[in-house]
VEXMIMI-99739 format. One record per residue (C-alpha): residue number from 1; residue in one letter; chain; x, y, z. Coordinates in steps of 0.5 Angstrom, whole numbers, plus 2048, in hexadecimal, padded with zeros to 3 digits. Each point is the difference from the previous one (the first is absolute). Last residue first. Layout:
BEGIN
num, residu, chaine, X, Y, Z
NUM, A, A, X, Y, Z
...
This chain:
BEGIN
num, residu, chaine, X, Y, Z
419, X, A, 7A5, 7FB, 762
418, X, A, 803, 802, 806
417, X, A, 7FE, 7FB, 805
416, X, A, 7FB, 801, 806
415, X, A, 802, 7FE, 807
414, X, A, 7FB, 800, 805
413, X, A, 801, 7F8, 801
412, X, A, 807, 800, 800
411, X, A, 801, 805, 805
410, X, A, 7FB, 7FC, 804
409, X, A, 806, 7FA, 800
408, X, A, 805, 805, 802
407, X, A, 7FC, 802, 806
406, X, A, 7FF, 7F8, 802
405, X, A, 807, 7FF, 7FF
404, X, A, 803, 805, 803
403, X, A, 7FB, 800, 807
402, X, A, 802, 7F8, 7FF
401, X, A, 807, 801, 800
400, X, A, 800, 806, 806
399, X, A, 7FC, 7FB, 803
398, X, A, 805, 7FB, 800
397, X, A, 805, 805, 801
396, X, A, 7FD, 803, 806
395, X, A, 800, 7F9, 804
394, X, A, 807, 7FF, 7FE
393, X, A, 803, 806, 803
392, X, A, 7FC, 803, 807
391, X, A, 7FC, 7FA, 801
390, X, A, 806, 7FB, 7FF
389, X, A, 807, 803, 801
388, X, A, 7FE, 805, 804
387, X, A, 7FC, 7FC, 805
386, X, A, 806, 7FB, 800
385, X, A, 806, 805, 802
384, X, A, 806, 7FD, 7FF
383, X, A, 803, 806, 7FD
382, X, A, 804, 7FB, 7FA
381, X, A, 7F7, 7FE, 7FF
380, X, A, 7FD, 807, 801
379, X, A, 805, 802, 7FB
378, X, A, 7FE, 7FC, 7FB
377, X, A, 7F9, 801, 801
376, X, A, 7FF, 808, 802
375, X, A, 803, 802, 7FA
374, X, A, 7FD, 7FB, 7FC
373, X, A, 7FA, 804, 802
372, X, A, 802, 807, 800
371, X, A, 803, 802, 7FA
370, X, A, 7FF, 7F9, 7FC
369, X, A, 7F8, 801, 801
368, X, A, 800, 807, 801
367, X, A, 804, 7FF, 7F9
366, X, A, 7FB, 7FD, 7FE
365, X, A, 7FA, 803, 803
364, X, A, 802, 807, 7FD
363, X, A, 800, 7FD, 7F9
362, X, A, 7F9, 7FE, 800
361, X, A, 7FE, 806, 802
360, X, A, 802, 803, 7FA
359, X, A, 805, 806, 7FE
358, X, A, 805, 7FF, 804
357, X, A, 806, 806, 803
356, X, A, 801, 7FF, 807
355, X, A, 802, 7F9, 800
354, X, A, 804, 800, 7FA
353, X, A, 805, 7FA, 802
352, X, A, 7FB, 7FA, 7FF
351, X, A, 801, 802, 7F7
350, X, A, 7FB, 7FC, 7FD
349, X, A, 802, 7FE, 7F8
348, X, A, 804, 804, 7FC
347, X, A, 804, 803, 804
346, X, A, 7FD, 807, 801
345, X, A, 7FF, 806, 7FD
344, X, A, 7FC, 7FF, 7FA
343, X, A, 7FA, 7FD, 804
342, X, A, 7FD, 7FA, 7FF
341, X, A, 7F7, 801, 7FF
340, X, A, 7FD, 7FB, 804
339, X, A, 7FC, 7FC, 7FC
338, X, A, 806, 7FF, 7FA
337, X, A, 7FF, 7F8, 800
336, X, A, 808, 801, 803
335, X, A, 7FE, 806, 804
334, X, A, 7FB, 7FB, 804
333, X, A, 804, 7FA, 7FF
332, X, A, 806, 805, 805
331, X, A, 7FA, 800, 805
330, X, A, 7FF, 7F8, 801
329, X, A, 809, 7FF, 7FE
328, X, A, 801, 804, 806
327, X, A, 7FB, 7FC, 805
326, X, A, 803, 7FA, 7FE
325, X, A, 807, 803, 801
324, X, A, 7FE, 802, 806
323, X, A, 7FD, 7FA, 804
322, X, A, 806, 7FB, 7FD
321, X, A, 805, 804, 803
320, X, A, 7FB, 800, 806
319, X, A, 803, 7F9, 801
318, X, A, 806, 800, 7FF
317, X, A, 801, 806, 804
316, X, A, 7FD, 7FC, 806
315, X, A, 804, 7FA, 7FD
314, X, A, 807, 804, 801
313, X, A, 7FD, 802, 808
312, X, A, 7FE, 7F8, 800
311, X, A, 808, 7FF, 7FE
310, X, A, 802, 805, 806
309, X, A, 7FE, 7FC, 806
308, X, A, 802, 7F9, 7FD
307, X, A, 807, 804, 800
306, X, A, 7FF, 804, 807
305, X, A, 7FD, 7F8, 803
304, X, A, 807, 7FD, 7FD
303, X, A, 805, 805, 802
302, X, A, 7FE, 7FF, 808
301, X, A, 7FC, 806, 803
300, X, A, 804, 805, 804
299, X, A, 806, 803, 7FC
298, X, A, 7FE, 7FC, 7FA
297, X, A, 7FB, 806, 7FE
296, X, A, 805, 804, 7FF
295, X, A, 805, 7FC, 7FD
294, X, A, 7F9, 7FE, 7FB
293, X, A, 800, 808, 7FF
292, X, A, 807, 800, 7FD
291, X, A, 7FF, 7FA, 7FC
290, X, A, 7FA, 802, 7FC
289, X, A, 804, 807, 7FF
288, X, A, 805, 7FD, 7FC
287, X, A, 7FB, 7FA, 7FD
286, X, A, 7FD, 806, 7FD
285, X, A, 805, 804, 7FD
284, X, A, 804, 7F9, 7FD
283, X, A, 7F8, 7FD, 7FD
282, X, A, 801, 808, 7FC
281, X, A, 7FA, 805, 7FF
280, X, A, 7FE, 800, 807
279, X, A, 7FC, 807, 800
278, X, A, 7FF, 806, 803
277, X, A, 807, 802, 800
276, X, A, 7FE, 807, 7FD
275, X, A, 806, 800, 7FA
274, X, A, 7FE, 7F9, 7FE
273, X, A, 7F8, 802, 800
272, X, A, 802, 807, 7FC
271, X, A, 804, 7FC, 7FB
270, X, A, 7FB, 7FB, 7FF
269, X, A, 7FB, 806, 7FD
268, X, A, 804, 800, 7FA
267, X, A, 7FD, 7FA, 7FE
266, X, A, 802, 7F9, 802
265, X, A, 7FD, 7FA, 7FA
264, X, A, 7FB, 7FC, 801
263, X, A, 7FD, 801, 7FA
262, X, A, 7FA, 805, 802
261, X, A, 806, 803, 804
260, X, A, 802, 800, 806
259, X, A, 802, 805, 806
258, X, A, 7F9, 803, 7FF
257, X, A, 7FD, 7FF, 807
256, X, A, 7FB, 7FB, 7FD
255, X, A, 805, 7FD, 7FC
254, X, A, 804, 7FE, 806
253, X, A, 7FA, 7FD, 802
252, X, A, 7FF, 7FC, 7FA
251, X, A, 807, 7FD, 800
250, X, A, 7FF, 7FE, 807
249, X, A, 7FA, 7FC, 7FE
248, X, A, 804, 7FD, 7FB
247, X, A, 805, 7FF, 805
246, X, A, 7FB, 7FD, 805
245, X, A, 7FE, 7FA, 7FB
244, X, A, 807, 7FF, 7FF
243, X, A, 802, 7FE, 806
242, X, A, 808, 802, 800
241, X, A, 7FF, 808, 800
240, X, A, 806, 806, 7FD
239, X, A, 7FF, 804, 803
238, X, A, 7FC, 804, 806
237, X, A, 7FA, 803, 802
236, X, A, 7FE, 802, 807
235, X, A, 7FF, 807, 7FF
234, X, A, 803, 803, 805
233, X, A, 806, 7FC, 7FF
232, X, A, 7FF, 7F7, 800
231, X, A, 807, 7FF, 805
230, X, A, 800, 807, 803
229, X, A, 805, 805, 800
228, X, A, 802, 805, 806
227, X, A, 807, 802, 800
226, X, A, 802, 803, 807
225, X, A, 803, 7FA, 803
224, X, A, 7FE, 800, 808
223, X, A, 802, 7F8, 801
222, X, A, 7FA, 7FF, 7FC
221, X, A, 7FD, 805, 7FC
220, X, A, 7F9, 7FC, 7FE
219, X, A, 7FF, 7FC, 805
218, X, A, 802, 803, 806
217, X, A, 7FF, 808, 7FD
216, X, A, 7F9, 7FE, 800
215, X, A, 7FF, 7FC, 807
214, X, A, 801, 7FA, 803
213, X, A, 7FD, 7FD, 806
212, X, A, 803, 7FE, 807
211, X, A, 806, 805, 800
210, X, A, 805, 7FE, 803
209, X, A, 804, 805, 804
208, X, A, 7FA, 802, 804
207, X, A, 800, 7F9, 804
206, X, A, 802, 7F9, 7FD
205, X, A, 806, 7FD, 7FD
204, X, A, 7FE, 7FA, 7FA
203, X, A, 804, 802, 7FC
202, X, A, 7FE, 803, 7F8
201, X, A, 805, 805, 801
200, X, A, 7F9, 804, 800
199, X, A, 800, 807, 805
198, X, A, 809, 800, 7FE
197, X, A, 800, 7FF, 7F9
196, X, A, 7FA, 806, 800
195, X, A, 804, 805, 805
194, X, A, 7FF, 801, 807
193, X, A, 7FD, 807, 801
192, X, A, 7F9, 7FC, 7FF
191, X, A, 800, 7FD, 806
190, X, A, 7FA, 7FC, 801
189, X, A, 7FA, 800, 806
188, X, A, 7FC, 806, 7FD
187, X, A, 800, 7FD, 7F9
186, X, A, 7FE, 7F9, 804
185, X, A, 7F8, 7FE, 7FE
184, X, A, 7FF, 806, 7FB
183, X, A, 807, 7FB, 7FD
182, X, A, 7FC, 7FA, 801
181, X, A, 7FA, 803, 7FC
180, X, A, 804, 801, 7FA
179, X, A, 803, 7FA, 800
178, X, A, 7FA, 7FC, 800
177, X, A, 7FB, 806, 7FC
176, X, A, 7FD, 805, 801
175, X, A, 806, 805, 800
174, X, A, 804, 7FD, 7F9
173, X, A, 7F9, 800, 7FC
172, X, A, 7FE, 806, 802
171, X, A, 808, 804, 7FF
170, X, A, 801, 7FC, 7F9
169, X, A, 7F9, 803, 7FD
168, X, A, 804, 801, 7F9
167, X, A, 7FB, 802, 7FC
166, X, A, 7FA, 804, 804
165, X, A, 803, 801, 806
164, X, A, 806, 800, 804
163, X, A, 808, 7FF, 7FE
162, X, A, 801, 807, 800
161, X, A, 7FF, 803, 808
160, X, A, 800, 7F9, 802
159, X, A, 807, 7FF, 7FF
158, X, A, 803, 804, 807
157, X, A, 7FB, 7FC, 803
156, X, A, 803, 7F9, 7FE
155, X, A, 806, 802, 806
154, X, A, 807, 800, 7FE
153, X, A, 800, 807, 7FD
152, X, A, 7FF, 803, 807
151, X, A, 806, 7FD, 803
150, X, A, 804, 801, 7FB
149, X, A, 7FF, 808, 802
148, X, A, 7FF, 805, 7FB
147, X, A, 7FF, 806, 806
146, X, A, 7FF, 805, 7FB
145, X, A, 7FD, 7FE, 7FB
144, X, A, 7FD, 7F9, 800
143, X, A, 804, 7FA, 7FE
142, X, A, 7FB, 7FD, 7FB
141, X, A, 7FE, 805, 7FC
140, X, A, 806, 804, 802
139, X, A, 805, 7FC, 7FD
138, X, A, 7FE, 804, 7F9
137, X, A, 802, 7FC, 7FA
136, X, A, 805, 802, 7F9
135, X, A, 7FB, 807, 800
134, X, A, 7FA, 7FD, 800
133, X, A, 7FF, 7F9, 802
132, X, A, 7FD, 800, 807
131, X, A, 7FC, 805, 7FC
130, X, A, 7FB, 7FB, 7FE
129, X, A, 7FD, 801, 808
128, X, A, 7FD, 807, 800
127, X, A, 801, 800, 7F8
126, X, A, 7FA, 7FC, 7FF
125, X, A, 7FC, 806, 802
124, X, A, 7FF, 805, 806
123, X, A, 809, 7FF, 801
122, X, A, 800, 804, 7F9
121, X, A, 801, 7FC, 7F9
120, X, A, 7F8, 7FD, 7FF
119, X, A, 7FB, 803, 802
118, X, A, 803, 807, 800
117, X, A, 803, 7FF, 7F9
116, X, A, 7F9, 800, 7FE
115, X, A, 800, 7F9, 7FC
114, X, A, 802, 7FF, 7F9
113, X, A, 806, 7FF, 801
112, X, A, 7FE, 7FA, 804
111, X, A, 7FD, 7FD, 7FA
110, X, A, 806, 7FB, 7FE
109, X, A, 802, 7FD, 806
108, X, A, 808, 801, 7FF
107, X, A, 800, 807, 805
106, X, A, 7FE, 7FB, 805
105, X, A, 805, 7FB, 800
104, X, A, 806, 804, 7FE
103, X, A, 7FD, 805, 808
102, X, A, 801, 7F9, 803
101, X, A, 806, 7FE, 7FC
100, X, A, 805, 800, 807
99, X, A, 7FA, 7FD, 803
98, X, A, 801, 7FA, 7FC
97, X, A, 808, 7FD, 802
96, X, A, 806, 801, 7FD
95, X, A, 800, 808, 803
94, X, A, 7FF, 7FE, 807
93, X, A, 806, 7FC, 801
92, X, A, 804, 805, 7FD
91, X, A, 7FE, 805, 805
90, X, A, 801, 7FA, 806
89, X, A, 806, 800, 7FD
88, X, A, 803, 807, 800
87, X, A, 7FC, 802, 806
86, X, A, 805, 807, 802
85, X, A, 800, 803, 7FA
84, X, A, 7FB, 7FB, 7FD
83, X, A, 7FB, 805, 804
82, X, A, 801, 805, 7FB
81, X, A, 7FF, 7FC, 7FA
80, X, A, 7F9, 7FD, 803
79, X, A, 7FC, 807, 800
78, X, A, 800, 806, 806
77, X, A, 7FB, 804, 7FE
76, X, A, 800, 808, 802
75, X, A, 806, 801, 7FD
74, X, A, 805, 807, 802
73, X, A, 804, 802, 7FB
72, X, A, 801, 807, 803
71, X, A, 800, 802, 807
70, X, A, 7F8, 803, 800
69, X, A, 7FC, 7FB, 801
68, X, A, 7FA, 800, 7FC
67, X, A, 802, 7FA, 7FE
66, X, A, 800, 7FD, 7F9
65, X, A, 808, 801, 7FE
64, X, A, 802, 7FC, 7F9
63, X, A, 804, 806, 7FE
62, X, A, 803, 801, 806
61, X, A, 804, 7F9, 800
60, X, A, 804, 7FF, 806
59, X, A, 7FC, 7FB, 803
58, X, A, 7FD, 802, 806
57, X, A, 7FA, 7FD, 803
56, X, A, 804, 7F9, 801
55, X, A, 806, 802, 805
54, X, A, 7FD, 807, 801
53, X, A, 7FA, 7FE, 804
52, X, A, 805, 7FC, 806
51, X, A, 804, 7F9, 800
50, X, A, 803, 801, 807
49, X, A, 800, 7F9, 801
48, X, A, 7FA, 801, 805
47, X, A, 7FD, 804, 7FC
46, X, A, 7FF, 7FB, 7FB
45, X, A, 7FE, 7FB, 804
44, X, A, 7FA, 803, 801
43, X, A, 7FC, 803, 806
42, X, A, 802, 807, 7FD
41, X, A, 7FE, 7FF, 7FA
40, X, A, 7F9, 7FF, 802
39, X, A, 800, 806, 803
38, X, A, 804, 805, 7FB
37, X, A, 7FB, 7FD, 7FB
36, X, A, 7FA, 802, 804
35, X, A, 803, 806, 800
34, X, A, 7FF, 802, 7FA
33, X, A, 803, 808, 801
32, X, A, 7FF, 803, 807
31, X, A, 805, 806, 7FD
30, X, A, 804, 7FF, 807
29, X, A, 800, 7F8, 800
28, X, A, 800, 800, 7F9
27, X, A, 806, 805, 7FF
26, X, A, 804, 7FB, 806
25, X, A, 7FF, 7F9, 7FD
24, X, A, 803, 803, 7FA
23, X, A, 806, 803, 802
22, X, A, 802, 7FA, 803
21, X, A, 804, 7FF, 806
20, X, A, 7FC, 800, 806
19, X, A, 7FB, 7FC, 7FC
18, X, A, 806, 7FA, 800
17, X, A, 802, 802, 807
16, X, A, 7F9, 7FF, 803
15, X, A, 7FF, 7F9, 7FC
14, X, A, 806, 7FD, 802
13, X, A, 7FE, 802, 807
12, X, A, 7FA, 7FE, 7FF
11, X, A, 803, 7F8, 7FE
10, X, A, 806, 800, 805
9, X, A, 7FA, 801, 805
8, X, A, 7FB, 7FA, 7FD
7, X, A, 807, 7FC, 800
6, X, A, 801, 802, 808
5, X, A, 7F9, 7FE, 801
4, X, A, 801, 7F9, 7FC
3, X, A, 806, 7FE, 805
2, X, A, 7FD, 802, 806
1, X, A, 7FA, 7FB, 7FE
């Protein structure tokens, strides 16, 4: 106990000198300038290793400033070069993974242009969470500034804020099922300040040091490697396919998205699914990142069970494959037989990535359909959340389909040919 008490004091008293020396920290204060900033920054690490304002804000180049400070080439946002400085791997870690091509991502979605920029680019919109990739990174979307504390970023709340919602409902999934009610069971009992190799060294040591359940950031950035990447990618397509059922489905997915052409070959759009990540365009991309989430399954369940566990994931997939690409080539027959006028300005079939542009319902329901549904599918079933896997997954797409084939089979009543 004395020795922690003498640690807490060495640390305030680091703390004292280090805004004592910083011209910075003295003009807040007096000026009452962020001062929720200076709080936090005061409780971090940071301060303690005298790592003040000027270390990160204040690059050299005046051209660039963006503050109203008035000492010159002062940056209002800090981005991940910076950090690189002083965290030079984690840095490199962070830009092999997705969320370094977050802001990629979102600028490749064909529509997203078109939005009101409000919408879409500031922290209102998408850009509130695609901006952890804007800029070559920013760490504060997951290191929250001014205290940017490991501690914090450990914890799945710290991912809550952008892996929610309609198309990537993670943090539902996560939170109610067994894992994540185990972890609302223990969080207070755990010790976060220990790092993630040291909370799951796969032991059998009990007591805040270990945690019980696994959280995002165990799973899917074990031993704290910066580089998140999925096996299946965002959108839980991959290449080349053994079955061959399933691989002509896939083809009709991936001529959904516009990635193929009607002949199956790669358009221009494959390039913006390839800079994105959002997808497994090679078996050596996929096996890598299956075996990095199989080694953190392995750390409390034996190597057989996560790998059964992991094969009925692949079927989930599979299966709702089968699912879309029949839903897909109902709407598509539509444009075919000339029912529903095909627009010039898409590919030349369906296009499931225009989601704020479609002229007709029945386009709205299929990409909901792959959007939402297949979503929640899939990624219910690698979260192991069985409510979100069935009823809000596959039970939506087996209406979706049967909404889609009754709309489109009504379209074909009404329609009048061109004589």
């Amino acid at each position: 106990m004395r020795a922690s008490l003498v640690a807490v004091l060495v640390l305030v008293a680091a703390t004292a000198a280090a805004a004592a020396e910083s011209p910075c920290v003295t003009c807040h204060e007096q000026q009452k300038v962020a001062q929720a900033a200076l709080r936090d920054w005061k409780t971090s690490r940071h301060s303690a290793m005298d790592v003040a304002c000027d270390s990160c804000h204040l690059t050299g180049d005046t051209a660039k400033a963006t503050s109203a400070c008035p000492t010159k080439g002062v940056q209002r946002s800090v981005v991940a070069a910076t950090c690189a400085g002083c965290h030079e791997s984690q840095a490199a870690q962070f830009n092999a993974g997705k969320h370094a091509l977050a802001w990629v991502a979102l600028r490749a979605m064909p529509t997203t242009g078109d939005q009101p920029a409000t919408l879409i680019e500031g922290l209102k919109g998408c850009g509130g969470c695609h901006r952890i990739g804007m800029d070559g990174g920013k760490c504060d979307a997951c290191h929250t500034r001014h205290r940017f504390a490991a501690a914090e970023a450990r914890r799945p709340e710290a991912c809550r804020t952008c892996h929610m919602g309609f198309d990537h409902p993670q943090w539902e999934m996560y939170s109610t099922s067994k894992h994540g009610s185990i972890y609302d069971l223990e969080a207070s009992h755990t010790n976060w300040e220990k790092k993630l190799a040291q909370l799951y060294d796969g032991s059998t040591a009990a007591g805040p040091t270990h945690a019980r359940a696994p959280v995002c950031a165990s799973c899917h950035m074990p031993d704290g490697d910066h580089g998140v990447l999925t096996a299946w990618g965002f959108l839980a397509v991959r290449l080349p396919e053994e079955d061959k059922e399933w691989l002509a489905d896939r083809v009709t997915i991936l001529q959904g998205l516009g990635v193929l052409d009607d002949k199956g070959n790669p358009t221009e759009r494959i390039k913006v699914v390839q800079a994105g990540k959002v997808a497994r365009l090679s078996k050596e991309e996929f096996d890598a990142a299956r075996v990095k989430v199989l080694g953190a399954c392995t750390r409390c369940h034996t190597k057989t069970w996560a790998e059964a566990e992991l094969a009925k994931g692949d079927d989930v997939v599979r299966q709702t494959d089968r699912l879309m690409a029949a839903a897909i080539r109902e709407v598509d027959g539509l444009y075919r037989d000339g029912i529903l006028a095909r627009p010039a300005d898409i590919p030349f079939n369906v296009d499931l990535l225009r989601f704020y542009e479609n002229r007709h319902p029945i386009e709205q329901k299929l990409w909901t359909m792959f959007l939402e549904h297949r979503m929640r599918a899939f990624q219910g079933a690698f979260h192991m959340n069985p409510d979100y896997q069935h009823w809000y997954g596959w039970a939506e797409m087996k209406r979706d389909l049967v909404e889609i084939r009754a709309e489109a089979a009504q379209l074909r009543r009404e329609h009048v040919p061109m004589k």
